[in-house]
N, C-alpha and C positions, 0 to 999 in steps of 0.2 A: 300408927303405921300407915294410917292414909293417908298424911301427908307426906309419912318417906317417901312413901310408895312413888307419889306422883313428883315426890325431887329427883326418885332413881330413875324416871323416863325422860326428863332434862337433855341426860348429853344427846340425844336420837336430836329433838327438836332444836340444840343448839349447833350440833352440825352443821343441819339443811341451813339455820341462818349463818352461822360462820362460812359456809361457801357459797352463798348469796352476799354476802358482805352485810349481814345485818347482825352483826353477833351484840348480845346487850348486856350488862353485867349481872352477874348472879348474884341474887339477895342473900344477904347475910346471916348465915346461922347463927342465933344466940343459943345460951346455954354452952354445957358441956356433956358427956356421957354418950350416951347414942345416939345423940345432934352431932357429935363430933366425927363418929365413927363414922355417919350418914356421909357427912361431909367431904372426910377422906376417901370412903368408898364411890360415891357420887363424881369428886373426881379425877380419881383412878379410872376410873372408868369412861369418862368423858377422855381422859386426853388418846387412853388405847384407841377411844369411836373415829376421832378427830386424827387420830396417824393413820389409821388403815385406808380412811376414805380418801384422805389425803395422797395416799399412795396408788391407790384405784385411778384418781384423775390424773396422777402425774402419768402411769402407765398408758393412760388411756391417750393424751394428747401428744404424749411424744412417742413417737415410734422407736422401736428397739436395736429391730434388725436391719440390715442392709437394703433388702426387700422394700420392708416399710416404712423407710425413709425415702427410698426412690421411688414408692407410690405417693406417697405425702406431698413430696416435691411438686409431683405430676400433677396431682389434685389443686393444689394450689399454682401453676402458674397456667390449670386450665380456667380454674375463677378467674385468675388476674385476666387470661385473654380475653374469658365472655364481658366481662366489665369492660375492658379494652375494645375491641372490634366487635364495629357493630353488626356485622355481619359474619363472627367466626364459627357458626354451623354450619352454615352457607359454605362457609370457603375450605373446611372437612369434606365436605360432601364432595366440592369441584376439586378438590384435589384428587380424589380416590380416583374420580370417573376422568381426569388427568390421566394419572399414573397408567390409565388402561388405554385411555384414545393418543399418546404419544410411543406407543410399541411401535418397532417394526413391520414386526408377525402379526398384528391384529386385519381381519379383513377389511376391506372396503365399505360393505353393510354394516359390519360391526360398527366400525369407528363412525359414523353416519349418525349409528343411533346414538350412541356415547354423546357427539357431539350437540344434534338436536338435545337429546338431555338437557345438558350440562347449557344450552343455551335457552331452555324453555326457565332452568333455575335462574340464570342471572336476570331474564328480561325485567325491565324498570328499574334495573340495579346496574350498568354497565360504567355510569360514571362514579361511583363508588369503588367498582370494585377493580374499575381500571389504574388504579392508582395505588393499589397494594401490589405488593412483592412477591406474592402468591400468585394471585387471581389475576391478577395482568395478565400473568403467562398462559393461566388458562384462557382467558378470553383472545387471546393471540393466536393461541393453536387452534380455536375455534372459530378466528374468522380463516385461517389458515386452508382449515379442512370443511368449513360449511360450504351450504348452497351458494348459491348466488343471491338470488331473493333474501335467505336468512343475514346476508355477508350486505346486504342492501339494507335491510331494516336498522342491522349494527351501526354501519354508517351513518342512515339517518338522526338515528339517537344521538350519536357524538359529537354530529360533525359541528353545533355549534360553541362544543368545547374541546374541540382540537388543537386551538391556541392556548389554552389552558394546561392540558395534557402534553403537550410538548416541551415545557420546563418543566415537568416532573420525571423524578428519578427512573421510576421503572413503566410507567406510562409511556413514555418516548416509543420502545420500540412494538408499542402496540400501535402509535399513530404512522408508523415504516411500515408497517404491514397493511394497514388502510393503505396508503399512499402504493404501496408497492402493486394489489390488487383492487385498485381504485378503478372506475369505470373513465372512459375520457372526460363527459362528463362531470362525472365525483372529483374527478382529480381539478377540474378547470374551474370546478367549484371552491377547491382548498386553496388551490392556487390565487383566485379571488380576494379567498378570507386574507391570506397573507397580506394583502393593501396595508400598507402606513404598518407595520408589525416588523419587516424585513429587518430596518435598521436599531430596531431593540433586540430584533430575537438571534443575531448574528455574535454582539459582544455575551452573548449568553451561553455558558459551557454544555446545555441540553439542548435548549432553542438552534444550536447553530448548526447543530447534526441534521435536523429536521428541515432546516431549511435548504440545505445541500443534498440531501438525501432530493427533495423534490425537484433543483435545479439541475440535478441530472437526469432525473426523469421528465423532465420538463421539454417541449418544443422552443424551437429558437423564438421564437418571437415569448414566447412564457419565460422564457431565461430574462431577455432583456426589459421584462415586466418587474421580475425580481431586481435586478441589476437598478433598475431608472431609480429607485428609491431612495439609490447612495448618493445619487446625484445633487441634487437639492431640496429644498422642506418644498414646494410648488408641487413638483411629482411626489412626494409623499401623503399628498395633504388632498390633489386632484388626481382624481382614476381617471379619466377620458384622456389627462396628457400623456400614460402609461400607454394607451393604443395606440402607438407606432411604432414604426420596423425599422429604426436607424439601429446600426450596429455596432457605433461607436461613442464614447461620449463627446467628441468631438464633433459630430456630425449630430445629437442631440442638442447641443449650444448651438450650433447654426440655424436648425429648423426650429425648436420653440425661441429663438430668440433670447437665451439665458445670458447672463454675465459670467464671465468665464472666469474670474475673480470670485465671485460669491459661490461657483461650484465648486472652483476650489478649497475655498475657504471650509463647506460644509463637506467636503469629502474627506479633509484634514482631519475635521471634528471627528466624524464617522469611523476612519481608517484608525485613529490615535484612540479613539475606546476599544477596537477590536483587539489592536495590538497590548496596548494594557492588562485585555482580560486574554490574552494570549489564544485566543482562538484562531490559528492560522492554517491549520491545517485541512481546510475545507477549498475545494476548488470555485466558488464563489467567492472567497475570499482571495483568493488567487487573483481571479482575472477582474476584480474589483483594482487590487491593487495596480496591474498593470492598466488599465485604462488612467488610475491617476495616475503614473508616470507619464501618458501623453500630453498632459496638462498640468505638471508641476514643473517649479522652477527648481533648481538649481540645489538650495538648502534646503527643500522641503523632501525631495526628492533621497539627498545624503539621509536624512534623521530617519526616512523610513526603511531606510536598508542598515542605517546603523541600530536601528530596534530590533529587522529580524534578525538578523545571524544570530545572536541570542537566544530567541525563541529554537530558530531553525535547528540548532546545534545542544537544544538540549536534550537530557536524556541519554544523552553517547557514553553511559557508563559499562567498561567493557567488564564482564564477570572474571573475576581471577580469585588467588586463592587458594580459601576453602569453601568458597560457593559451589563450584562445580561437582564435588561429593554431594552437598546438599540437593541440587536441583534434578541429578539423577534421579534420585526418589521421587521423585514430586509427578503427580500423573499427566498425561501429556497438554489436556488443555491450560494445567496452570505454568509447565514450561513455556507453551507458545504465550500464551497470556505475560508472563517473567522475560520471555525472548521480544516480542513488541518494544512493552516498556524501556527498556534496555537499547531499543532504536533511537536513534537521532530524528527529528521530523521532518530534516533534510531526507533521508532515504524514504520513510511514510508519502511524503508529497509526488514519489516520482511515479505515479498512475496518471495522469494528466498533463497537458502537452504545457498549460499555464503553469503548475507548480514543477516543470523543468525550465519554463523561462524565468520563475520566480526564483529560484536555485542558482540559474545563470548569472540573472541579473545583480544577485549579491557577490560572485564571486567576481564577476567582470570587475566592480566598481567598490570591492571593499579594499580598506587597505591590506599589506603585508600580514601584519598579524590576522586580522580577519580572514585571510585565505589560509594562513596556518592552521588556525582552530578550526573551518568547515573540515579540510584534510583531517587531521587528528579526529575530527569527530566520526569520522567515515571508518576507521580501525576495526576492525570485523564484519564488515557490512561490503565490502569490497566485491565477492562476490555475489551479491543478490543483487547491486548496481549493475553488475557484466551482464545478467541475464536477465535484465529488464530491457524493455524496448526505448523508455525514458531514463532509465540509470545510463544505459551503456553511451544514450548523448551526454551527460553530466560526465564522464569519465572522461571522454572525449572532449569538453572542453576543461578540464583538471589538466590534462595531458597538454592541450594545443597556448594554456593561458598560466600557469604558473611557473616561476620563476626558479623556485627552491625544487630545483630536480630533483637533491637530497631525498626532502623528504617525501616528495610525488613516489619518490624509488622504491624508497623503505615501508608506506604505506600499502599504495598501488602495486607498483607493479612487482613488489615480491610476492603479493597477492594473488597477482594472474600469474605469474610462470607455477605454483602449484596447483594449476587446475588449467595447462597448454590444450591440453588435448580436447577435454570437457569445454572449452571457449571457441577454438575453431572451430568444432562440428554443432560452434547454437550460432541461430542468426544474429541474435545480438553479442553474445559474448567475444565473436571475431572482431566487431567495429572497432574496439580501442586498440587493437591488435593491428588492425589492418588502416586506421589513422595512423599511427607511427611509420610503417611503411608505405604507404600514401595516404597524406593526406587530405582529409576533402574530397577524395571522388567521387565523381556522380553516379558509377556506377553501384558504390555501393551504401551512399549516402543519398534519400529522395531530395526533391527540392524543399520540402515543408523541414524536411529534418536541418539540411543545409542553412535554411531561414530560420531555426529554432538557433543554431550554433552559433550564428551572425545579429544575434539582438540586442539590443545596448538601449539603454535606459537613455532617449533625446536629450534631456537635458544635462547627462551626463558623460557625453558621445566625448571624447578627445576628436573626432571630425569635423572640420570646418561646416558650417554653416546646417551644423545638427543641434542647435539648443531648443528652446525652445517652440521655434516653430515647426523641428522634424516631422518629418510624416509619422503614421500610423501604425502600429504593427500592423495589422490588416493590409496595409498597401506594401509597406514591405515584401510581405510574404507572397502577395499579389505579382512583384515584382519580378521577387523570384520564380514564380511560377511559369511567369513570362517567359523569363529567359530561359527557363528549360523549354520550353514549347520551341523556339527560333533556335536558338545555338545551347544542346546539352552540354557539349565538351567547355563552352563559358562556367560554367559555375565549379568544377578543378579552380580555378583559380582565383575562387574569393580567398579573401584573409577572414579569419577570428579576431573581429577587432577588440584591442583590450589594453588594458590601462600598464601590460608586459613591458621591462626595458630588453630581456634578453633578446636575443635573436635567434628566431624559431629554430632555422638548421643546426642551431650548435643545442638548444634545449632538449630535437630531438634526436639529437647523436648521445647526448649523454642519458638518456632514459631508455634509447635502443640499444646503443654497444658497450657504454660504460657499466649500464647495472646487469651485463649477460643475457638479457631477455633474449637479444637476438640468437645467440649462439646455440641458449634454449630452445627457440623457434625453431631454427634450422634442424638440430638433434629429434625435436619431437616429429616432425616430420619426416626426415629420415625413417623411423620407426613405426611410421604410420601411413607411409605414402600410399600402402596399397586401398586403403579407406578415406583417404583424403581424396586421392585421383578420382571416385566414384561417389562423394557424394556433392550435392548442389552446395553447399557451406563448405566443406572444408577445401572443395580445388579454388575456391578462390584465393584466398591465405597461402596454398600450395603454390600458386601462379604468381603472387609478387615475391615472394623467398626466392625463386628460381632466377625468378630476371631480376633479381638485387635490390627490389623497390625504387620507391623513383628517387633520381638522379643518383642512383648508384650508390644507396646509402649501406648497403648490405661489405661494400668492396674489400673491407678487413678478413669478409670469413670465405673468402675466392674457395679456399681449397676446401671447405665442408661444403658451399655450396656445392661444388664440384663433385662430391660424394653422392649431393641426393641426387644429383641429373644423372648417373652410372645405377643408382635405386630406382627412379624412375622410369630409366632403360632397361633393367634386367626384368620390372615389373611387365613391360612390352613387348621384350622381348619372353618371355611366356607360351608357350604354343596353349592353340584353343582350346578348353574345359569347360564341360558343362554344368557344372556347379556355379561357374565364379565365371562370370560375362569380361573377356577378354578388354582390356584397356583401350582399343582401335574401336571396339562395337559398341561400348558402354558410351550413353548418351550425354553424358556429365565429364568422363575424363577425355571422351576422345575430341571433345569441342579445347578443354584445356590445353591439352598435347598439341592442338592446332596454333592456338595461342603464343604457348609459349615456342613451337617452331619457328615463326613468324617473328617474335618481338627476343629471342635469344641466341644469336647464332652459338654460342656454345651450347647448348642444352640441343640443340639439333643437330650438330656434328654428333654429339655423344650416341645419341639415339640412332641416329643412320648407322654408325660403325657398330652399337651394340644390335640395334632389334629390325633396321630395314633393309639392311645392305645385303642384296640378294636376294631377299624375299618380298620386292614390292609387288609382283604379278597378285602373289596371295593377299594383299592387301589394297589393292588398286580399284576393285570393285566392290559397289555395296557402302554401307556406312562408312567407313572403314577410309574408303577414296578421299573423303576431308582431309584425312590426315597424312595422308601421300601425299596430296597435292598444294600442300602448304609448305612444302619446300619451292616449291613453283613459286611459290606469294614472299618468299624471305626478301628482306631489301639487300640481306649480304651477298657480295658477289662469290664469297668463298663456300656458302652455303650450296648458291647454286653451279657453282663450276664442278665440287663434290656430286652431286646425283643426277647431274645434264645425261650422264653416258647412262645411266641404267631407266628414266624418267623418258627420256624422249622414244625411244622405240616402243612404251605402254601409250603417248600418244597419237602417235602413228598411225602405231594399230587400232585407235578408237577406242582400247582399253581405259586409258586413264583422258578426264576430261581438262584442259586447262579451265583455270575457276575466272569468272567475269570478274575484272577490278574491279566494277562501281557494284558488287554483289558481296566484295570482301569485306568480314565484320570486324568493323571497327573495334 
């Protein structure tokens, strides 16, 4: 029995090694009788040990319930992170004290502490942790809201890998926040490190933010530091030839002495990896490119405007569908985030006065098809163009340089006539409005914007003796500036030069009267005259509809016009309210009313007969007498034969003043 005895405790010990993987075979009972019975019993009773335990560890390592599978999970992809990141206790910790120092509602002391915190844990860990996806953000928000001294020391730590930090993913917008609250200093120091980097870190989809990011925070003379590097391997290679203040590359070739052949040669190089890696939407990049059109020939010049429009005009995918169910849903930063993309980088680019002449200079000079595809790419973006201060010049020359009215019509301007009213009364949304009805004036076009609309790529000028030795834009614009200084009413009558066959006055008869905008114009004014007459934007738009735009382009709709000059009379004629500052008092409409007495003799017969005739004594004195006495100033003799009999007995009597000629506003 004492050897049963010690076979029946068998199965216990052959478990523990059967789940150890050590299982070994069981020695062989001889005999038969109650050796056999041992046998059977021994294991029987091993395999019952051998399923129960069995079933113990299966229960044990797999989880059951719902529960205990989504702890399980948890457990294990928290191993897998501590294995992974080497610093993911760390970055628990900076997130928590995160989530508290990025409130609204937390105090000023509070968030102080939070932040010293969360910046005593990262110290001697900031280049690590600024490159994770997490902790970036924290350390961001903490140079954000720290000291100055703490926001000093950070800086010091990075700043000899800020060129490192810069082509990484989520690192970038930790080194825009250095650079954004950089000391003059700090920044002249980044600005420094950038030497011989410019021209690698620009074809780079991360590097080329950072480096724009700083050339507009940059001083002119730091622009053109950044800038000289495009020019040739010499200034990339020499810092000292970087310390000068020439402002063009033209006038860099002259003073170091450069071959103008070899800068070209390496700005080709330079320009043609940018374009490759498609980073053009940065205004460095911009005005890089414009400087080599001063100094390219002729093909070189074509190939890099036949690369952007491609670039320029991608993305112009308009949402239709059943996307627009979908994106309602979706929370608002990922609409705006879905509405961007969904931009053309033509519209993107138009914050900077370069990336409207970069815009320009592709449409001037591409062909037929290429001005089709920029249009078609512009299709829903129409209005954010009108109400940009650089879109509404892009529009403006879309209007003064395309051919295919058609489809300027069915784009454009079916675009503006549903939002008349919302465009006269923005300072920019009336310019493309008030191009069509005069075009080019000075008065409501500056000279720098006039010089934006008039640029043409030198060596692609159809202007005699503009190839390639034209001047500058710089001098250009110079030019123009000139001329506004000596004679303003000169610059009315530049042209839009451009590579157009049509002929302007019949392009812009059929975008003003054939696609109804005008008819629309006049209608919405009508409706709105009593807010147009009174504010700074919309009586200007008000004042060329009345007097028929220049050279009388308005002349088909005589008798609507005719309608608003009877609305804008009945509006004058008004007796005085104190709610609502009378037409004659108001500082805005009663300069306009003077305007157009002057410059329409119908429009001031109408107004005499509806709102002065007889009642000029009431209006003769005070503000008010401008607008009296602008019939005195009409060139029409019918104008003034009309109110001689009621007009000259207020001057007589010293009542009304006649107005000095060389006093009267042009």
């Amino acid at each position: 029995m004492a050897g049963g005895g010690s076979d029946l405790q068998s199965p216990k010990k052959r478990k523990r090694e059967h789940a150890e993987g050590k299982t070994k075979p069981r020695p062989q009972v001889k005999g038969g009788g109650d050796g056999a019975k041992r046998k059977k019993h021994s294991g029987t009773g091993g395999q019952a040990a051998h399923g129960g335990a069995g079933e113990a560890a299966a229960n044990k390592k797999q989880p059951v319930t719902h529960k205990e599978k989504r702890l399980a999970a948890k457990e294990m992809s928290e191993a897998r992170k501590m294995k992974r990141k080497r610093h993911y206790s760390l970055e628990k910790e900076l997130t928590k004290l995160w989530e508290k120092m990025r409130c609204h509602d937390v105090g000023k002391e509070e968030r102080a502490k939070l932040v010293t915190q969360a910046i005593q844990k990262m110290d001697g860990k900031y280049l690590d942790i600024a490159g994770s996806h997490v902790t970036a953000r924290v350390l961001q928000t903490c140079v954000k809201w720290c000291s100055q001294s703490e926001r000093d020391a950070i800086f010091a730590d990075l700043q000899p890998h800020l060129l490192t930090l810069s082509r990484k993913k989520y690192a970038v917008f930790l080194v825009k926040k250095l650079i954004e609250l950089a000391t003059k200093k700090q920044f002249a120091n980044f600005i420094s490190s950038l030497h011989g980097h410019v021209a690698k870190l620009l074809p780079h989809t991360i590097g080329a933010a950072v480096v724009d990011y700083a050339f507009h925070r940059a001083a002119q003379p730091q622009k053109r530091q950044l800038l000289l590097e495009l020019y040739s391997t010499e200034l990339q290679l020499f810092k000292d030839l970087t310390a000068q203040s020439s402002y063009s590359v033209l006038e860099t070739i002259s003073k170091l002495g450069l071959q103008k052949s070899s800068v070209l040669q390496y700005m080709t190089i330079q320009i043609q990896k940018i374009l490759e890696k498609g980073t053009v939407e940065y205004s460095i990049v911009h005005t890089a490119i414009l400087e080599y059109f001063t100094i390219a020939d002729k093909s070189s010049a074509s190939d890099v405007i036949r690369q952007l429009i491609p670039l320029l005009t991608q993305g112009a995918s308009i949402i239709d569908g059943d996307e627009p169910s979908i994106t309602t849903e979706l929370p608002k930063k990922t609409k705006a985030k879905k509405k961007r993309l969904s931009e053309p980088l033509i519209v993107r680019i138009m914050q900077t006065r370069e990336g409207l002449k970069l815009a320009i200079s592709c449409l001037k000079h591409g062909s037929a098809k290429d001005r089709k595809k920029i249009i078609k790419s512009l299709k829903g973006h129409i209005m954010k163009l009108a109400l940009n201060d650089f879109g509404s010049l892009f529009l403006i020359s879309i209007i003064s340089i395309v051919d295919d009215t058609k489809l300027v019509s069915k784009i454009v301007i079916q675009e503006l006539v549903k939002h008349l009213k919302e465009l006269i009364l923005d300072k920019n949304g009336r310019r493309p409005l008030l191009q069509l009805l005069h075009p080019l004036c000075s008065r409501y076009l500056s000279p720098t914007d006039l010089a934006c609309l008039s640029y043409n790529v030198p060596s692609l000028s159809s202007k005699e003796g503009e190839a390639s030795e034209g001047a500058t834009e710089v001098a250009s614009e110079n030019k123009v500036d000139a001329m506004a200084d000596k004679e303003p009413d000169a610059l009315e009558g530049m042209q839009v030069v451009s590579e157009s066959k049509k002929d302007p006055s019949q392009r812009r008869h059929e975008l003003l009267i054939k696609s109804d905008l005008a008819e629309a114009l006049v209608q919405s004014c009508i409706e709105n005259v009593g807010e147009l007459l009174r504010t700074n934007f919309g009586k200007e738009l008000l004042y060329e509809v009345v007097v028929g735009g220049q050279d009388n382009i308005l002349e088909g709709l005589t008798a609507r016009i005719h309608v608003l000059h009877e609305a804008i009379a009945s509006d004058a004629a008004q007796p005085k309210m104190e709610d609502i500052e009378h037409a004659f008092e108001n500082f805005f409409s009663s300069r306009v009313i003077r305007r157009m007495i002057i410059d329409c003799p119908a429009f001031a017969i109408t107004l005499w007969r509806k709102a002065l005739e007889g009642n000029c004594k009431i209006w003769a004195e005070g503000h008010s007498s401008k607008v009296v006495a602008a019939f005195l100033e009409s060139p029409s003799s019918e104008v003034k034969d009309l109110t001689k009999l009621e007009l000259q007995p207020l001057i007589d009597a010293g009542i009304l003043k006649v107005p000095d000629q060389k006093a009267v506003e042009k």
